[in-house]
VOPAGU-2260 file (C-alpha; in pm, 1 decimal, decimal comma):
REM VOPAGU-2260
SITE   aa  ch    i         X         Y         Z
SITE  UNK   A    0   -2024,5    -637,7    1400,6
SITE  UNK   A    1   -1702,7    -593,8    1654,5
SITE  UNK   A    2   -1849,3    -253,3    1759,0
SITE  UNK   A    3   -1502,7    -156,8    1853,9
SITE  UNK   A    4   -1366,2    -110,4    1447,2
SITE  UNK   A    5   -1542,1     233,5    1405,9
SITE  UNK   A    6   -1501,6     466,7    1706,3
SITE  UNK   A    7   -1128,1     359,6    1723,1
SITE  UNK   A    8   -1095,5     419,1    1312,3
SITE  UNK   A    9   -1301,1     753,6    1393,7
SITE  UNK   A   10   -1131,2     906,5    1624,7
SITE  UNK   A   11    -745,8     791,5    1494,1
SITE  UNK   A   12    -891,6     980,2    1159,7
SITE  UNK   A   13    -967,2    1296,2    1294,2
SITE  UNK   A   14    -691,8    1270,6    1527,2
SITE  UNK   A   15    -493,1    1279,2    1195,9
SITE  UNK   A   16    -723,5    1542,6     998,2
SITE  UNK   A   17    -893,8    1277,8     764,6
SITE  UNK   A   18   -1280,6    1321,4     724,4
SITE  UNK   A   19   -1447,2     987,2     646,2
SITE  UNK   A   20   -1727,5     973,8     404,2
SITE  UNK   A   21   -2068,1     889,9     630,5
SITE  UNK   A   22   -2048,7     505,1     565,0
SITE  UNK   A   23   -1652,5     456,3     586,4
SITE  UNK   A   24   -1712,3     353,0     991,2
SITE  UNK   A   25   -1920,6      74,2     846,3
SITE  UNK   A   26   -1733,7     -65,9     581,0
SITE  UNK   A   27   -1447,8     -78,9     823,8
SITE  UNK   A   28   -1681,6    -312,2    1029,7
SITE  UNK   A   29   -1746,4    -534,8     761,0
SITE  UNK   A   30   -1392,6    -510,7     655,6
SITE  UNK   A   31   -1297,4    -663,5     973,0
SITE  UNK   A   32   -1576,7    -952,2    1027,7
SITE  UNK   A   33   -1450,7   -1025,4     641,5
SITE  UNK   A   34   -1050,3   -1055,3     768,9
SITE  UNK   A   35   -1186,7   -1258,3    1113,5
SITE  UNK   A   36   -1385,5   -1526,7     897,2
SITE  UNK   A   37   -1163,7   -1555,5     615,7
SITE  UNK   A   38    -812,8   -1477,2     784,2
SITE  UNK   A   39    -738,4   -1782,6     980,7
SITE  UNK   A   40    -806,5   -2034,7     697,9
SITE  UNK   A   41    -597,5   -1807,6     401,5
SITE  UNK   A   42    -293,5   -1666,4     654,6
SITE  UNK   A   43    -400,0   -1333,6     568,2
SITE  UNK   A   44    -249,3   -1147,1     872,7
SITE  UNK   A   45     -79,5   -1233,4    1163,0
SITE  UNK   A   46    -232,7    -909,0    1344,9
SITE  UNK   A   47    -564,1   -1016,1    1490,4
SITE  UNK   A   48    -802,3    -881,2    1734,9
SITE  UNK   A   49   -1016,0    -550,3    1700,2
SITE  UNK   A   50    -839,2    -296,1    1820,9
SITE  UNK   A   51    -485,2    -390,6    1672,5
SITE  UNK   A   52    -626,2    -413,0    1314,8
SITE  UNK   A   53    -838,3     -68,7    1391,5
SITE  UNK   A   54    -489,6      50,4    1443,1
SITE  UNK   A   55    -229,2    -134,8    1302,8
SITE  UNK   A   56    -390,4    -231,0     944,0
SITE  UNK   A   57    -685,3      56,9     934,5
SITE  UNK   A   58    -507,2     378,3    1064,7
SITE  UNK   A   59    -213,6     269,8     953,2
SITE  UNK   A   60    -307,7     248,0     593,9
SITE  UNK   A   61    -539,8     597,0     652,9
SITE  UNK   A   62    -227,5     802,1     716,5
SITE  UNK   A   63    -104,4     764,9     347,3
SITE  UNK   A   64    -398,6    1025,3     284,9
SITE  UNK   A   65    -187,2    1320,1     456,3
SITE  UNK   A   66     153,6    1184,4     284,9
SITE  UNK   A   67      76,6    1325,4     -82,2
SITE  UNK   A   68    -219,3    1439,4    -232,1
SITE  UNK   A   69    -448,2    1144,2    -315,5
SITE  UNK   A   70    -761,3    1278,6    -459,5
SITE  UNK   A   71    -874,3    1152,2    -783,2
SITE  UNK   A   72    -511,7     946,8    -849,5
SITE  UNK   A   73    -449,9     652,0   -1025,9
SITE  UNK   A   74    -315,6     445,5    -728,1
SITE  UNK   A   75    -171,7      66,1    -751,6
SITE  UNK   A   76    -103,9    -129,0    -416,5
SITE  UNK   A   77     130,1    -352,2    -498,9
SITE  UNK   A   78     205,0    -704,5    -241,6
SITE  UNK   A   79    -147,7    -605,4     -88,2
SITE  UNK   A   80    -211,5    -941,0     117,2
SITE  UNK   A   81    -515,7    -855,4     326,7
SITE  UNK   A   82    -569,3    -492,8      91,1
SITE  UNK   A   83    -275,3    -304,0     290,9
SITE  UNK   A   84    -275,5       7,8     250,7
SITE  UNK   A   85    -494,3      54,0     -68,0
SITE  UNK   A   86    -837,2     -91,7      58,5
SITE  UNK   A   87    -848,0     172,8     364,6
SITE  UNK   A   88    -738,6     442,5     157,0
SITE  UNK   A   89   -1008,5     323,9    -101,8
SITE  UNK   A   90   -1206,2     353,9     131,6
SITE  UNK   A   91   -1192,7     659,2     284,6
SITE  UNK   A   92   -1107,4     845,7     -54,8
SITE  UNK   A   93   -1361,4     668,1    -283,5
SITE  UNK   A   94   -1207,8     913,1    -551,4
SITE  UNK   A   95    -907,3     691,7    -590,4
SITE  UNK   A   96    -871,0     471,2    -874,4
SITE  UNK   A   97    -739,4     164,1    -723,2
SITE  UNK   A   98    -580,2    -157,5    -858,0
SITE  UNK   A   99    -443,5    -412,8    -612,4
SITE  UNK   A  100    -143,2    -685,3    -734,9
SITE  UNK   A  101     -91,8    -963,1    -549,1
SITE  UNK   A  102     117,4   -1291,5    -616,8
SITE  UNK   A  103    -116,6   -1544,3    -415,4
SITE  UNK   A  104    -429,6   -1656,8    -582,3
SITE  UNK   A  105    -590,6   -1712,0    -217,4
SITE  UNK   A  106    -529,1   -1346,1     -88,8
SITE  UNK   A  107    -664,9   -1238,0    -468,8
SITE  UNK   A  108    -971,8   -1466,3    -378,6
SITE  UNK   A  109   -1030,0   -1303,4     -61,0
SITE  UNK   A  110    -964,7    -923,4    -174,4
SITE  UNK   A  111   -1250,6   -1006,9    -436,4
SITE  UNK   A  112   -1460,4   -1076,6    -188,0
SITE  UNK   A  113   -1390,8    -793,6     -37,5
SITE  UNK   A  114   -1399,1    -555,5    -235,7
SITE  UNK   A  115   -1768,8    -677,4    -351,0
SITE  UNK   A  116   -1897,9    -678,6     -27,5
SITE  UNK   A  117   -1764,9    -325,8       0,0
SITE  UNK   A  118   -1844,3    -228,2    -296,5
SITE  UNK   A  119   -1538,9     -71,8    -404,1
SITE  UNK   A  120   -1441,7     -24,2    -797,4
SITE  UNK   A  121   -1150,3    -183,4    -810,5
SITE  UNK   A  122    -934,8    -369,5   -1060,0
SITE  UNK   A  123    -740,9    -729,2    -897,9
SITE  UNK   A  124    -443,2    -847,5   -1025,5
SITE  UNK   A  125    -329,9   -1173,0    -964,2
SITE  UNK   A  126      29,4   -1184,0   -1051,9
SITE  UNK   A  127     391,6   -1138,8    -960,5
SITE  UNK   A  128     512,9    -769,8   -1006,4
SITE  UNK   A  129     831,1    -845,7   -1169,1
SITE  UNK   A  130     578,1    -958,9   -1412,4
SITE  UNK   A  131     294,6    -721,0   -1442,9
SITE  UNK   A  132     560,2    -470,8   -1468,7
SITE  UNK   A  133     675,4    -508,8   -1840,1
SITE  UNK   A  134     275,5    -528,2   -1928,2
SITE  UNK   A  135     236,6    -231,0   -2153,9
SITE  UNK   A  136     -98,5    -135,4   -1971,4
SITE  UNK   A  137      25,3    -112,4   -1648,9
SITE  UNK   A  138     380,9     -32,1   -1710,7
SITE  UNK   A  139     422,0     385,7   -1588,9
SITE  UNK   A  140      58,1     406,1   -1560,8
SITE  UNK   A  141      39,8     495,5   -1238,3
SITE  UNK   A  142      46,0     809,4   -1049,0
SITE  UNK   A  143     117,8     700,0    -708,1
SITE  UNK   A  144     242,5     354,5    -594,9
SITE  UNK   A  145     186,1     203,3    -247,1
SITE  UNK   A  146     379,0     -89,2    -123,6
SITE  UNK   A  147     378,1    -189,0     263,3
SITE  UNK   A  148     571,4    -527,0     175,0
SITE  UNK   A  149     815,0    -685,6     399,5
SITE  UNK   A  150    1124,3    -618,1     190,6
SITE  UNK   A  151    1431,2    -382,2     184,2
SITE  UNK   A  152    1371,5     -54,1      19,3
SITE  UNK   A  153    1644,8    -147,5    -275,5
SITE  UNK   A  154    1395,6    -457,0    -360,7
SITE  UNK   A  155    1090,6    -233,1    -339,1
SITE  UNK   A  156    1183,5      13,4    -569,6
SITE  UNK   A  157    1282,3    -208,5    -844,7
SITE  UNK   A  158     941,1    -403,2    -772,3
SITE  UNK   A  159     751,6     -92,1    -787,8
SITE  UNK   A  160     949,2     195,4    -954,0
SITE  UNK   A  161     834,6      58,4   -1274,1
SITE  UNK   A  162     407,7      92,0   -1256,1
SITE  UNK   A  163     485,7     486,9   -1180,3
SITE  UNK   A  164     446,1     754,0   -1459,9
SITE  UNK   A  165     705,0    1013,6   -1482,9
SITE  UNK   A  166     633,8    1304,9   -1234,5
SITE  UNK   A  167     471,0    1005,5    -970,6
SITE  UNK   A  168     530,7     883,9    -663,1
SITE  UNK   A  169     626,6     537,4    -528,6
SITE  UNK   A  170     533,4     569,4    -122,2
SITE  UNK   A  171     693,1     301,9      72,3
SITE  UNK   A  172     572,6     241,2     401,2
SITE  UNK   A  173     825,2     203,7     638,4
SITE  UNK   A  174     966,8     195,4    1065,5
SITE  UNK   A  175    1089,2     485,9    1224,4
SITE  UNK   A  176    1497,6     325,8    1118,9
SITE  UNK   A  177    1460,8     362,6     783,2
SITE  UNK   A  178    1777,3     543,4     721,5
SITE  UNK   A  179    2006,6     299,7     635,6
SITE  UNK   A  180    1791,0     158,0     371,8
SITE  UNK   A  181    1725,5     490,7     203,7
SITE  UNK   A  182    2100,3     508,3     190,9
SITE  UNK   A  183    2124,9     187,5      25,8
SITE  UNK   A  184    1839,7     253,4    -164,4
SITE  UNK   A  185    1986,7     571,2    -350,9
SITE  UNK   A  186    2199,2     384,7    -615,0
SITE  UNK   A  187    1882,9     196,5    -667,9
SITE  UNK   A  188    1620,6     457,2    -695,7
SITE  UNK   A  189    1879,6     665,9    -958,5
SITE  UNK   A  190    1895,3     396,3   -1239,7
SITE  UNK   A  191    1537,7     334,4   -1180,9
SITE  UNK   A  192    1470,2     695,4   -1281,0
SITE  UNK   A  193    1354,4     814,5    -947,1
SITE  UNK   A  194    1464,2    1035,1    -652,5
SITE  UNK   A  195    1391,0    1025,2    -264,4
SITE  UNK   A  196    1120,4    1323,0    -229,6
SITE  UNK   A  197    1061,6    1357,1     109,5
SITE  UNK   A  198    1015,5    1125,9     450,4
SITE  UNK   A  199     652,7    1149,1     597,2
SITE  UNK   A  200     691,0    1052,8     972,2
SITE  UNK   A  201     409,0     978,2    1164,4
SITE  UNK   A  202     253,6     792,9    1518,2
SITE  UNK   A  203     -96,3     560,0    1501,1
SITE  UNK   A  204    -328,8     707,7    1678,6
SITE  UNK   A  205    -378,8     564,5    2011,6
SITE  UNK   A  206     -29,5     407,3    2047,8
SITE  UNK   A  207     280,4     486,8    2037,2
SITE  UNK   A  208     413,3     361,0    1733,9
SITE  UNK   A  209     614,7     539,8    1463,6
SITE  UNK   A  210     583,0     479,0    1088,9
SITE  UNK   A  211     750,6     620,7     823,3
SITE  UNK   A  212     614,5     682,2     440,3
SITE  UNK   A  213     971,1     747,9     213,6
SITE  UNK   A  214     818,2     969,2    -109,9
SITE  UNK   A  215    1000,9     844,8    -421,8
SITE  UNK   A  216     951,4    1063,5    -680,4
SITE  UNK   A  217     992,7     953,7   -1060,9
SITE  UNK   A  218    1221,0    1165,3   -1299,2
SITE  UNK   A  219    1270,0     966,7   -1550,0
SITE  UNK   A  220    1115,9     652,1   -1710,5
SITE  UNK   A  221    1260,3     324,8   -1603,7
SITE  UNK   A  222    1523,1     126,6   -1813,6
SITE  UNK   A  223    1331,1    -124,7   -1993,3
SITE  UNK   A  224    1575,0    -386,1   -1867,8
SITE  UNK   A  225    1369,1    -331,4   -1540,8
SITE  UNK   A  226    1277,1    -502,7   -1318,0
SITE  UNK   A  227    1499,0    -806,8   -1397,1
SITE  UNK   A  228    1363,0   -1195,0   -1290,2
SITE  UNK   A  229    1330,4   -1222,4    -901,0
SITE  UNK   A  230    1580,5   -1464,7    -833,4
SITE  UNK   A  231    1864,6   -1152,9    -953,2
SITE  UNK   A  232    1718,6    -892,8    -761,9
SITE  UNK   A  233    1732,9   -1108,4    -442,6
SITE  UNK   A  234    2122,9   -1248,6    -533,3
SITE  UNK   A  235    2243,6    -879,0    -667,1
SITE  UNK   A  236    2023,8    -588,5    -531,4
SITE  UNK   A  237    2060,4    -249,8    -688,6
């Protein structure tokens, strides 16, 4: 055990207003000795070190519990890599029903791993979401969506738009200059059937940096049509 994990990820939660269950500080522990012996070998993070992924991954991820109400939702984390943001939220609000989708049968590996050592309920999905999208049982069956994927917010709400149920949320984690991409993103989120909500702004704990969680709310269910094979959405974006 680092021994540095759960004072930083108690204090950044209370700094926020987030009350941990008793054993959350632990699980964070072995969440971490799980990402240091597994990471370097399956390129799970570039972020290493205990006190960056306290803060960086952890709180990070924690902070989605004061964007929208959370409690018993249906939540899918969609591009989770290392179990960013859903894992920590899972985590911390054991209520949530969680399913994780990710594309790369080695980070799929390693979040079953996890999530049995944790012992978290949750259902892994090992495929791309372009895909899993037009499945009938996950296809608007979600009430909130989490993405923290590397991608413009045009791509992400085509990618993820989909999984959400009518009167849902797709929560895209974001930097403070998100602007411009919400802009762009408005033509995108309309024929998707979904509206920017609302911008939660907020600083990790302990540093200085600012994040930004856009709420897309969904109006309307999404045009079958979507989303369409990768290689469009990356040559002609919404």
């Amino acid at each position: 055990m680092s021994e540095i994990i759960a004072p930083i990820v108690r204090s950044g939660a209370e700094a926020m207003g987030i009350q941990l269950p008793a054993e959350a500080a632990e699980a964070f522990e072995t969440y971490y000795a799980l990402l240091e012996r597994k990471g370097a070998n399956t390129n799970l993070t570039a972020i290493r070190g205990a006190e960056d992924v306290a803060s960086l991954h952890f709180l990070d991820s924690l902070a989605l519990l004061k964007a929208a109400p959370v409690s018993g939702a249906s939540i899918i984390d969609i591009g989770s890599g290392a179990g960013f943001p859903g894992v920590p939220m899972k985590i911390a609000e054991p209520s949530i029903g969680l399913t994780i989708l990710d594309s790369a049968s080695k980070r799929v590996a390693f979040l079953t791993d996890l999530c049995a050592e944790l012992e978290i309920e949750a259902t892994i999905v090992n495929a791309r979401a372009e895909i899993a999208a037009h499945d009938r049982h996950m296809r608007e069956k979600y009430d909130i969506a989490v993405s923290r994927a590397v991608a413009r917010l045009n791509t992400l709400c085509e990618l993820c738009l989909p999984f959400v149920a009518v009167g849902g949320l797709f929560i895209a984690m974001k930097g403070p200059d998100f602007a411009n991409e919400a802009a762009e993103a408005g033509n995108a989120a309309k024929l998707l059937g979904a509206q920017v909500d609302d911008v939660f702004s907020y600083t990790i704990p302990g540093t200085e940096i600012v994040r930004s969680a856009l709420l897309i709310r969904k109006t309307s269910e999404t045009p079958g049509i979507y989303p369409r094979r990768f290689a469009r959405i990356k040559n002609a974006p919404l």
